[in-house]
C-alpha positions as CSV (number, residue, x, y, z in Angstrom):
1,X,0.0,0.0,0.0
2,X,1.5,3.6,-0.9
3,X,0.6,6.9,0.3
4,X,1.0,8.3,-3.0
5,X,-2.6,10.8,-3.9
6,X,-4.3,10.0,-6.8
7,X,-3.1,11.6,-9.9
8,X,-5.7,14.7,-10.9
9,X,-5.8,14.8,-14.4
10,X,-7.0,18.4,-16.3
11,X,-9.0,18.7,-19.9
12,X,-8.4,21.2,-21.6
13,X,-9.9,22.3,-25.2
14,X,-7.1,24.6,-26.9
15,X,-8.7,27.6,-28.6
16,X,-7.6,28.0,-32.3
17,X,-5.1,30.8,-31.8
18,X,-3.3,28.7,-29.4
19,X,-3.0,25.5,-31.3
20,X,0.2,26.4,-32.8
21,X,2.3,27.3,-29.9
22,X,1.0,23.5,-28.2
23,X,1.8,21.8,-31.7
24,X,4.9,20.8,-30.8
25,X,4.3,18.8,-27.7
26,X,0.9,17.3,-29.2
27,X,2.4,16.5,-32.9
28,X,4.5,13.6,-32.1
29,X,1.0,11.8,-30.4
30,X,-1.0,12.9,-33.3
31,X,1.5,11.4,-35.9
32,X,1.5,7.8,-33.2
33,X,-2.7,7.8,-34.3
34,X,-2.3,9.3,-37.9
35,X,0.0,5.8,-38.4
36,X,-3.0,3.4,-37.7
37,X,-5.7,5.5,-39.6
38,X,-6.9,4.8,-43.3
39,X,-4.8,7.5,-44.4
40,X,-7.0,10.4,-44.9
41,X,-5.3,13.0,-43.4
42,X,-1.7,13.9,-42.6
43,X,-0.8,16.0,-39.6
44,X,-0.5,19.1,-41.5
45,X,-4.7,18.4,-42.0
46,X,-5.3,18.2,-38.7
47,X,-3.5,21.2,-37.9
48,X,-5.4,23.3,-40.3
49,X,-8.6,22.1,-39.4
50,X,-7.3,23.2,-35.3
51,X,-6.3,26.6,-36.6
52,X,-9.6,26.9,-38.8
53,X,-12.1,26.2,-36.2
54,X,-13.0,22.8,-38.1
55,X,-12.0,20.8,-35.1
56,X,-11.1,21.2,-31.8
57,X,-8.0,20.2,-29.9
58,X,-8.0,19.1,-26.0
59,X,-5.0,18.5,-24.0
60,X,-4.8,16.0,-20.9
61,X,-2.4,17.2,-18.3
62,X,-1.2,16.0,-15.1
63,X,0.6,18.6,-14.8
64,X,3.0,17.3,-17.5
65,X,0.8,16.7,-20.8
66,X,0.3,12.8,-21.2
67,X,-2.9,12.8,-23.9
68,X,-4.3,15.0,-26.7
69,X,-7.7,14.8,-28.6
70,X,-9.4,16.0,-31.8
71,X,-13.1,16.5,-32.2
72,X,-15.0,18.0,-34.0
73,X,-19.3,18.3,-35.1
74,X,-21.3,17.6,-38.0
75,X,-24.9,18.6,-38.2
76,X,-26.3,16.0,-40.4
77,X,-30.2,16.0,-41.5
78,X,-31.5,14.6,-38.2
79,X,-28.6,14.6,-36.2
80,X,-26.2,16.8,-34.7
81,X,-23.2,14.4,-33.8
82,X,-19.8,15.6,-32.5
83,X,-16.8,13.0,-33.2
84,X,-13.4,12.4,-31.5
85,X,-11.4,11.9,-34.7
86,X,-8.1,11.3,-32.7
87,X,-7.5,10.1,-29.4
88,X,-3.6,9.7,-28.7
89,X,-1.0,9.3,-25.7
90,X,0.1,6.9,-22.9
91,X,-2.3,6.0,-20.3
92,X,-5.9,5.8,-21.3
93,X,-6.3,3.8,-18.3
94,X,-5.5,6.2,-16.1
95,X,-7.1,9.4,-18.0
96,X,-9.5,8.0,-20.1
97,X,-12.5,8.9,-18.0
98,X,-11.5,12.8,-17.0
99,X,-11.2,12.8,-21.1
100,X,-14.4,11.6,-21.9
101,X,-15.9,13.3,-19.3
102,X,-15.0,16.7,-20.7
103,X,-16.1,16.3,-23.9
104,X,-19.4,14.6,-23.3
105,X,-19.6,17.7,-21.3
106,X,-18.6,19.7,-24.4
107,X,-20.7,18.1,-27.0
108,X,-24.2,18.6,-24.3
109,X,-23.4,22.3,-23.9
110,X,-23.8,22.2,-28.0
111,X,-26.8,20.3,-28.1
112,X,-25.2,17.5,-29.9
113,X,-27.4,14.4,-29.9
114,X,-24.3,11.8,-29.5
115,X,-20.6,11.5,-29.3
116,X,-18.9,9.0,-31.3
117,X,-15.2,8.1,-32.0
118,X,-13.4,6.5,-35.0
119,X,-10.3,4.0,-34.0
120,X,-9.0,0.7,-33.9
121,X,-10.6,-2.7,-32.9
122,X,-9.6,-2.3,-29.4
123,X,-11.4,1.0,-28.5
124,X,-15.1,-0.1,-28.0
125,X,-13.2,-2.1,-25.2
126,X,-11.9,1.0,-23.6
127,X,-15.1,2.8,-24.1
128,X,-18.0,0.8,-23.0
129,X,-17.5,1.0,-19.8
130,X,-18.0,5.0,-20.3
131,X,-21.3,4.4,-21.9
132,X,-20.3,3.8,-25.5
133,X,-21.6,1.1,-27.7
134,X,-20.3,-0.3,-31.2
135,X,-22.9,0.6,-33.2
136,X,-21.5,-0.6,-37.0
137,X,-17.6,-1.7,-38.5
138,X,-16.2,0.4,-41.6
139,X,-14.9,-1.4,-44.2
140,X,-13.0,-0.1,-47.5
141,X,-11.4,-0.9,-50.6
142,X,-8.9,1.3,-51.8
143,X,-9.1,2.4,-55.3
């Protein structure tokens, strides 16, 4: 048994202006992600979409920064659904929940009707003990 206190993580969304002086710190987690996507954007895209309002950045700090995310929201006919595009760093485990509390608290206060995420095989195991569900698999042939 240890006396050690708990660790306190912080969420916090990065506003647009501020994305580039944080993009060094977060690019080498964003590039770990970009490696297991489908390809469809580089981190030069997501940058651009940070600095253009087309997605949002969060930083997970405890003090030291340990996880980054990128979300962002589409209204779609009958819908309004905000998505975390990118979910990167070491420890889920330990952050995971202060992470996903945030932004379900973020996506609410927009009136979004869900929260989904996009990512690997292994994430609706990390997730549905938050609440998520697997709702359908993607599939694709390049052309």
């Amino acid at each position: 048994m240890t006396d050690e206190a708990p660790v306190s993580f912080q969420v916090r969304p990065v506003p647009p202006a501020i994305v580039p002086a944080v993009w060094p710190q977060v690019l080498p987690m964003i590039k770990a992600a970009l490696a297991h996507s489908g390809g469809e954007r580089e981190p030069g895209d997501i940058l651009q979409m940070l600095t253009t309002d087309a997605a949002l950045l969060w930083l997970v700090m405890d003090p030291a920064l340990v996880g980054c995310c990128v979300t962002n929201v589409a209204q779609w006919p009958r819908k309004k659904i905000a998505t975390a595009i990118i979910i990167a760093g070491d420890g889920w485990d330990d952050w995971g929940a202060s992470l996903a509390e945030a932004v379900i608290a973020w996506a609410r206060d927009l009136g979004c009707d869900a929260l989904d995420g996009w990512g690997r095989d292994g994430w609706p195991k990390k997730l549905t003990p938050l609440g998520f569900k697997r709702l359908y698999q993607v599939v694709r042939l390049e052309l």
